[in-house]
Each structure stands twice: as structure tokens, then as C-alpha cells.
C-alpha positions as CSV (number, residue, x, y, z in Angstrom):
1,X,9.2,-20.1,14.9
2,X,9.1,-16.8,12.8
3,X,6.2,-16.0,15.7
4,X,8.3,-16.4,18.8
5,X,11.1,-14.3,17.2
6,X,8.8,-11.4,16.7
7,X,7.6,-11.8,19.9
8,X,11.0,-11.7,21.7
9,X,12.4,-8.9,19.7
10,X,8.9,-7.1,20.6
11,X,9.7,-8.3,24.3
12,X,13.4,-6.8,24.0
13,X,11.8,-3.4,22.7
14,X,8.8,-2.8,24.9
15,X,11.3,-3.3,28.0
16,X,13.8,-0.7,26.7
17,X,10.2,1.1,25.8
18,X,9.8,4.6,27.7
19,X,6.4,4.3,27.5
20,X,6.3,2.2,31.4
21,X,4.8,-1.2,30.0
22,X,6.5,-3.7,31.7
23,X,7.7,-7.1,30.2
24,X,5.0,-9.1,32.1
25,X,2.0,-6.8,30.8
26,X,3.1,-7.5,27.0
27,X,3.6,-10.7,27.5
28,X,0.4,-11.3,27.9
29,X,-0.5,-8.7,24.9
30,X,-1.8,-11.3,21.8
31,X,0.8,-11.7,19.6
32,X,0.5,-9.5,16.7
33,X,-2.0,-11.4,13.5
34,X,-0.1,-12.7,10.6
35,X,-1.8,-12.0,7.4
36,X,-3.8,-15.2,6.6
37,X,-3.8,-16.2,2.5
38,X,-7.3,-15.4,1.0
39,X,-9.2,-18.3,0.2
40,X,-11.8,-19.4,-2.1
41,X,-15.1,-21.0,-1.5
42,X,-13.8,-24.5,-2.7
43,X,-10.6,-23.9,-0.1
44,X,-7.8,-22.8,-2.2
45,X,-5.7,-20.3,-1.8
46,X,-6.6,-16.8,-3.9
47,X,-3.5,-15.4,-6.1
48,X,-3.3,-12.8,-8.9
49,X,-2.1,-13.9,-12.3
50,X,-2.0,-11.1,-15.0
51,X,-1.9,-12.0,-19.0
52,X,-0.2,-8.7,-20.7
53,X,-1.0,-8.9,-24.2
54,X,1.1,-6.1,-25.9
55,X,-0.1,-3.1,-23.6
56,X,-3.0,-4.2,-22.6
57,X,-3.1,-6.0,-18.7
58,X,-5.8,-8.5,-17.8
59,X,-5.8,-9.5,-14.3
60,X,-7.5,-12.7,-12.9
61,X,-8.3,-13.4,-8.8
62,X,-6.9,-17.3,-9.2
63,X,-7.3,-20.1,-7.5
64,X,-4.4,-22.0,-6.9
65,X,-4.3,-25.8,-7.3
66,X,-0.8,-26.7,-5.7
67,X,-1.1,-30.2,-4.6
68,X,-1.6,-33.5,-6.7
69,X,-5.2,-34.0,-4.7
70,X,-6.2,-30.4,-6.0
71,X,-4.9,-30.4,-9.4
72,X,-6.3,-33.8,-9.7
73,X,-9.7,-32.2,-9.1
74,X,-9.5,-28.6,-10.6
75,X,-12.6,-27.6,-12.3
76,X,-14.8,-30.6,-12.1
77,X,-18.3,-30.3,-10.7
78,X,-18.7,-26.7,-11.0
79,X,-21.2,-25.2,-12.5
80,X,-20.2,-21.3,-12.9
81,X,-16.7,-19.1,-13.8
82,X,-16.6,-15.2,-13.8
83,X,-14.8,-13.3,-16.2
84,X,-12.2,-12.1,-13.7
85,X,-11.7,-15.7,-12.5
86,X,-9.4,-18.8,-13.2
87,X,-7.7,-21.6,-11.8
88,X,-3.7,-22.2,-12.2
89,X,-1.6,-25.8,-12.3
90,X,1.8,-25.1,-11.4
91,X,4.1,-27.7,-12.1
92,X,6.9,-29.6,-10.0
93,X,9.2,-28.6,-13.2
94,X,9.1,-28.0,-16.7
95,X,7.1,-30.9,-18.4
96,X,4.6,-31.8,-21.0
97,X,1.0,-31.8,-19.7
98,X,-2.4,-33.0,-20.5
99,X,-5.5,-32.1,-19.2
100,X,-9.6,-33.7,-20.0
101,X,-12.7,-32.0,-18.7
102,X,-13.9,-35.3,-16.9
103,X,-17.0,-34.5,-14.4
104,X,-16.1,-30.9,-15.9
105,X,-19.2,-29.0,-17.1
106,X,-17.9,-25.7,-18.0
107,X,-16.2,-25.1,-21.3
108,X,-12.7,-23.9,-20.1
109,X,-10.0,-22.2,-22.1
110,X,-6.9,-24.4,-21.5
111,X,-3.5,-22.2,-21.4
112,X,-0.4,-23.7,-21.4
113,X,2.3,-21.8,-20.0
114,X,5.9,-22.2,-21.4
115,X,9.5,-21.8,-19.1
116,X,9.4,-18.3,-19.9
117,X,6.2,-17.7,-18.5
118,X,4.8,-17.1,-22.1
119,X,1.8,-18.5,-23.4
120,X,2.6,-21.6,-25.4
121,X,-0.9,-22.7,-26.6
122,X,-4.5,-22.2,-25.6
123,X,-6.6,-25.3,-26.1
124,X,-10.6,-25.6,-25.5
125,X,-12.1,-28.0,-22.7
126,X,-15.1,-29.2,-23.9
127,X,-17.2,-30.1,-21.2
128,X,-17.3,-33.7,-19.7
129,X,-15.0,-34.8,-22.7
130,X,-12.3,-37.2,-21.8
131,X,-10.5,-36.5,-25.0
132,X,-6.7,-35.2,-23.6
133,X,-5.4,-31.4,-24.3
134,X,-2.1,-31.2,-24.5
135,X,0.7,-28.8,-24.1
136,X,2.5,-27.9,-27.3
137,X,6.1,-28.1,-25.3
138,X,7.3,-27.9,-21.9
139,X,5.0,-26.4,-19.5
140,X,5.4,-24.8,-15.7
141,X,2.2,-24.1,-15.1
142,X,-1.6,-24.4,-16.8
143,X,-4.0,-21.4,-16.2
144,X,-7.5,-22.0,-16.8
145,X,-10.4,-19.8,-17.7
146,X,-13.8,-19.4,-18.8
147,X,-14.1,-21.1,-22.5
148,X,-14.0,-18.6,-25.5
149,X,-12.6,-15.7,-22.8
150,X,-9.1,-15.5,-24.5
151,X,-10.5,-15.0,-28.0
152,X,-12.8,-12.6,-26.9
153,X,-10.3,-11.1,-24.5
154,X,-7.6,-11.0,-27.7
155,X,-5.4,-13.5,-25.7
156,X,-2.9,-15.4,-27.5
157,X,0.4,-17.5,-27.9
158,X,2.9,-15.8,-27.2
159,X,1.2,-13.5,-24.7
160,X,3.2,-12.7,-21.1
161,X,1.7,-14.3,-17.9
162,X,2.3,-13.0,-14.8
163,X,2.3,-14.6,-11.2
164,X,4.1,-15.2,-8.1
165,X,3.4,-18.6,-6.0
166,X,3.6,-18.2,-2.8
167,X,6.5,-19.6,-0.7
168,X,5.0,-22.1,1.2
169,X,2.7,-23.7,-1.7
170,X,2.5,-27.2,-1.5
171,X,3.8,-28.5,-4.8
């Protein structure tokens, strides 16, 4: 819809145009590219999420798991995690969660992510356990990472996280 409006106001201009193009010859012009979301190599959509701990800024290149089907299968089966990497739960509202590392065999750092976007507790996934990690209150999202990153990054409770989900996230 948002494409055919662009594409008539463009029609509207290019005839008013002094330029000589005609209507016809940009009609048939490809209609301009929209910017497509970046993707990972499992299919989910790339965002930015950045943990500010005092004055120091720590950003991440996340995967997003929106829907049930990919939340339901987050990190299991892989095998590797970079330091710049993580994987973020948002949640339909504000609620308790619990996460296990079934079929999981990376140790992940488990950060649970209060209303006010602060972190409420970091919890470790150890791998392939199906022992639950819980939040320690209401949670809007959970932002996972490689395991022992937030000690060794100084990451803690209390710590600000940053990020934006994109308007037309399937949650």
C-alpha cells in the first residue's frame, strides 16, 4: 500500500517534472527498493541492542526471536557465539520467564530484562541442562549472550539495555 503511494506521488511529480519524462516512461521506471531488514544465517532478523554500564557502551548485532516458533527454538543446536553477538526474547507484555538450554550446547549468559529496560538478573545456561532459569520479576524481553561474557564484560543488574523492535515484528 505504502508502495503504490510513493509511486503515485512520484507519478504526480515527474509529470509536473521540467526535466521532459513523461508519465508513461516512469511508469514503467522500477519502483524505488525499500530497505530490506538484515538477516542472519539461521533467518532472523539482525537488530542492535546496547548494554550501558555506567559510561561504558557495549553493542551486540542481535538476532531477534519474535515469534513463539523462534523463541521456542533460540539457541539450540548451535555450536558457536561471537563476542559481539546475541539473541533477544521480547515479550507479548511484562511477565515472569523461564528459560532451559535443552538441545542447547553453548553455555549462554541469561539476561533478564526488567519494564524499565534495566537488567534484572543474569543467570548461566548450562549447556543441554533442562534445569529452568528464571527471571527475578517481571520481564519484557530476555537477551542472550555468550556464557561468562557479562562478568568479563563488567555487566550487571541494574545495567541499562538498549533496543528498538521493529514495527512490524511478529510478536
Amino acid at each position: 500500500m505504502v508502495r503504490i503511494a510513493a509511486a503515485l506521488a512520484g507519478l504526480a511529480l515527474v509529470a509536473c517534472s521540467p526535466n521532459g519524462t513523461s508519465a508513461q516512461e516512469t511508469a514503467s521506471a522500477p519502483a524505488p527498493a525499500t530497505a530490506t531488514p538484515e538477516v542472519s544465517e539461521a533467518g532472523l532478523r539482525l537488530i542492535d541492542v546496547t548494554i550501558v554500564s555506567g559510561d561504558t557502551r557495549r553493542s551486540f548485532k542481535t538476532e531477534l526471536a519474535a515469534s513463539q516458533e523462534e523463541q521456542a527454538k533460540g539457541m539450540m543446536f548451535r555450536t558457536e557465539m561471537g563476542d559481539d553477538e546475541g539473541m533477544l526474547f521480547p515479550s507479548y507484555a511484562p511477565q515472569f520467564r523461564s528459560f532451559w538450554m535443552k538441545n542447547t550446547p553453548l553455555p549462554l549468559d541469561i539476561i533478564f530484562i526488567g519494564p524499565n529496560k534495566r537488567i534484572t538478573n543474569i543467570e548461566a545456561g548450562v549447556p543441554y541442562s533442562l534445569d529452568s532459569v528464571t527471571s527475578r520479576g517481571m520481564s519484557i524481553a530476555v537477551f542472550e549472550i555468550r556464557g561468562g561474557l557479562s562478568e568479563e564484560l563488567g555487566i550487571g543488574e541494574g545495567d541499562l539495555v538498549e533496543f528498538e523492535l521493529p514495527k512490524d515484528a511478529s510478536l
